[in-house]
C-alpha positions, 0 to 999 in steps of 0.5 A: 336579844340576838347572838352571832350563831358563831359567836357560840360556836366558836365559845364552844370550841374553847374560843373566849376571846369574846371576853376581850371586845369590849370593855367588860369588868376584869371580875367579870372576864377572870371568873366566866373564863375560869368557869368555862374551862372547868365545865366547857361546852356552851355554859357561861356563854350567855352571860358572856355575850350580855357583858360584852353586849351591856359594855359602854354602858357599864362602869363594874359588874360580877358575875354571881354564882353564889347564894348571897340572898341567904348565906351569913357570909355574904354579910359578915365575910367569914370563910370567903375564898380569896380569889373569887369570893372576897372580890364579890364580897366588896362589891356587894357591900359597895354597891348594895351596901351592908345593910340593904345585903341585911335586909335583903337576906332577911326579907329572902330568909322570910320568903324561904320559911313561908315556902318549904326552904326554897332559897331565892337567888340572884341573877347572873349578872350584876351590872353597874351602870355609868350612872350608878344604877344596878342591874340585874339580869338572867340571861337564858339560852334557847332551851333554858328555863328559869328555875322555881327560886329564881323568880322570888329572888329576881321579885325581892330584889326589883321590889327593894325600892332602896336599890332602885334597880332595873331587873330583867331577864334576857333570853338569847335566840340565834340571829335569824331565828325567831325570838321567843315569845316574852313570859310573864312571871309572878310570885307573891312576896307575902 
């Protein structure tokens, strides 16, 4: 997917108002301009341009820093901090559900035990569709790459087949610029 060069320029000067052009989650808008002023510089910008791009066709959505394939809190809602974490929280369990958020950390628990502690994650991106229909999307800037335990998360939560999610990873390239090639990815789930 290509972006507007300026668009990141201006993002890098402290300029989020890309947030504000389309009809993105408040969720969404509150946590990555929170994140991008505590590290600025092109991080987050990514993920931004995505929920902007994926607006229309979306009803919710959160942007996901945590480690909620495998941490009990994401389950039983001990210890989450108000502001951002109790909000991910409710959408998980509304959207996921309670007990597919159980059999996803088990099935990602399993994974990390055969696989010397390598903890899948999720994507950047959560994505309710109009229709209901999840996505999850990694998004990845020029020169980004995807980490060791990105795949096996990415892997478990597309072959979850009571999700019926799309998964996707989206890498972003200038306009102008020749896209990057597409990259097959695979991991055995055991």
């Amino acid at each position: 997917m290509s972006f507007p060069p300026a668009f990141l320029e201006r993002w890098r000067n402290g300029d989020y108002s890309l947030l504000t052009s389309g009809n993105i989650p408040s969720y969404i808008k509150q946590i990555i301009v929170y994140k991008a002023k505590v590290r600025p510089g092109r991080r987050f910008f990514g993920e931004a341009f995505v929920a902007v791009s994926f607006s229309s066709k979306n009803k919710d959505g959160f942007y996901c820093s945590y480690k909620w394939m495998t941490v009990k809190k994401w389950i039983n809602g001990k210890g989450l901090k108000p502001e951002f974490e109790k909000p991910f929280y409710d959408g998980l369990h509304k959207y996921i559900g309670t007990e597919n958020l159980k059999e996803i950390q088990k099935r990602s628990n399993k994974y990390r035990e055969s696989h010397d502690g390598n903890k899948p994650v999720a994507s950047d991106l959560i994505l309710i569709g109009n229709n209901g229909r999840l996505m999850f999307l990694e998004v990845k800037l020029p020169g980004d790459t995807i980490r060791p335990n990105q795949i096996p998360g990415l892997a478990i939560l597309q072959s979850f087949e009571p999700l019926n999610a799309d998964v996707s990873i989206i890498s972003l390239y200038p306009e102008n610029a020749t896209p990057p090639k597409p990259k097959e990815y695979s991991v055995e789930l055991d």
